[in-house]
N, C-alpha and C positions, 0 to 999 in steps of 0.2 A: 568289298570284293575287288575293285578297281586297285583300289590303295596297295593294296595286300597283293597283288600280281607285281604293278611297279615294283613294291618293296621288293619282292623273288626276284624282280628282273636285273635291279641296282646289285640286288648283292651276287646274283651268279656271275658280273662284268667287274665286280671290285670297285662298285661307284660309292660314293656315300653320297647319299644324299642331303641337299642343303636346306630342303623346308618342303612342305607337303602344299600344294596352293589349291583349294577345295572350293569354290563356289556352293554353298548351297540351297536353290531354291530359286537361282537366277537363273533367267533363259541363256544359252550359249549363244544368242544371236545378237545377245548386246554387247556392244564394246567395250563398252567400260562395268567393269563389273570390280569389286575391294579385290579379291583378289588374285584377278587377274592385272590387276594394276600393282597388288604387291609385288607380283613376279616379275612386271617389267622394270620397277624400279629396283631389282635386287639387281635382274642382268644388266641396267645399265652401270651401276656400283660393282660390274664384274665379281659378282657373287656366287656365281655361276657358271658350268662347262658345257652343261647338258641339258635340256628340256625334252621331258620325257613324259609325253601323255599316253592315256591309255587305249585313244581312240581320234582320230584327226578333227570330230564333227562333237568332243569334249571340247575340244579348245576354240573352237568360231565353227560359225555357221557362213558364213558370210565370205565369201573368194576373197575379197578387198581386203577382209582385215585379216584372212588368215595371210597373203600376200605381205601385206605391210608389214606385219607382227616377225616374219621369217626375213624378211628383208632385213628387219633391224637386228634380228639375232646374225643373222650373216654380219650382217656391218661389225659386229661385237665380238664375234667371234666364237658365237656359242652354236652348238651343233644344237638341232631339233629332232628325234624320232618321236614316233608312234606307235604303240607296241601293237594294236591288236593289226593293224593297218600294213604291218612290216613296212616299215617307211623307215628310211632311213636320209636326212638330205644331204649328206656329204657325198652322195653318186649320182649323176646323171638321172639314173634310171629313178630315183628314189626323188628326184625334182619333179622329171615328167609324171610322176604318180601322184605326188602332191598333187597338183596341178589338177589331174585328171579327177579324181575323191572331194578336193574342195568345189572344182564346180558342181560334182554332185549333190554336193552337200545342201550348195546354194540352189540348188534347182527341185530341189526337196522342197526345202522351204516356201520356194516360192509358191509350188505346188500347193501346198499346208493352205496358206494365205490364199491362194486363189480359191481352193476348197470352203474357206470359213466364209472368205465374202461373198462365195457365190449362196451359201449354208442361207447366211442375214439377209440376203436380199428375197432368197428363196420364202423364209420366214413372213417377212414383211409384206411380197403380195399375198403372204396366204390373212394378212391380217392380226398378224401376232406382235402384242406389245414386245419389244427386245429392252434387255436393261433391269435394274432392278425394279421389284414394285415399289410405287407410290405408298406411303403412310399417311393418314388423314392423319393430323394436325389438330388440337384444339388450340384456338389460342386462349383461349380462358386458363386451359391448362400451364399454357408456358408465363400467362400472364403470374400465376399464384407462384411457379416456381421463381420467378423473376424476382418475386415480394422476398424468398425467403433466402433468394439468395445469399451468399455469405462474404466478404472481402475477397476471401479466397479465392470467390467464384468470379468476381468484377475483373481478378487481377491476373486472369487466366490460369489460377493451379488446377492443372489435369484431374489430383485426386479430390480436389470441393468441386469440379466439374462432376465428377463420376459419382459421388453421394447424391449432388443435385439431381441426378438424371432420372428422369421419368419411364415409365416402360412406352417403347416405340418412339423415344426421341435419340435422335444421336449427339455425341459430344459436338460436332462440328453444327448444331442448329441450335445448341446449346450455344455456342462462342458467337455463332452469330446475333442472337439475340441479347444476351447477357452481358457481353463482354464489349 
């Protein structure tokens, strides 16, 4: 849906666009994400005219790095909008708006975070294990798997790891012990 608006938006301005840069599954609040690092090494190879998201709080959550990130496209030369946000930074008005949405942005967030830590702590005096559960362990169990281990498995191959594996052990108790 996102993609597909940008793409309407490049072609009604006569833009072509130079690569599509899609995060997926990563939080926007982290900084370094593939590719959003693609993107900055494209603009700094001047690969680029225009950055064009679809939303200001798609591309950082975070005042600092959406700052930094626009700074450096200023320095390069490359214009930044927003489509759903009508932002535009090459005026005045479209700075102080940045400006105004990224700290929202950030104070979202921090909101989120204050939310979940106060959620955990909340949990915890009520007496509630947090985190995954515990697996009882035999070790007689990992003892025999350890017997039949295989090369493969001594020399850490992931898939004579994964035939090894017993139900309720995981590969990383498996490398601890085994490996």
């Amino acid at each position: 849906m996102q993609t597909l608006e940008l793409e309407e938006y490049c072609q009604g301005r006569g833009w072509e666009p130079a690569g599509c840069y899609v995060d997926t599954g990563i939080s926007g609040s982290k900084e370094s994400r593939p590719e959003l690092d693609r993107l900055m090494a494209d603009a700094r190879q001047r690969k680029i005219d225009v950055v064009l998201v679809w939303k200001l709080d798609r591309f950082g959550r975070s005042l600092k790095h959406l700052v930094n990130a626009l700074a450096e496209f200023e320095a390069l030369g490359i214009t930044f909008a927003s489509l759903k946000n009508n932002l535009h930074l090459s005026t005045p008005s479209g700075r102080l708006m940045f400006q105004i949405i990224g700290a929202m942005a950030e104070f979202e967030r921090s909101l989120i975070q204050e939310r979940v830590r106060a959620g955990l702590r909340n949990a915890k005096a009520k007496g509630r294990k947090l985190g995954r559960p515990r697996v009882a362990v035999d070790g007689a169990l990992i003892a025999a798997y350890a017997r039949k281990a295989t090369p493969g498995v001594r020399s850490g191959e992931k898939r004579a790891l994964l035939r090894a594996r017993p139900s309720g052990l995981s590969i990383a108790c498996l490398e601890l012990v085994l490996v």
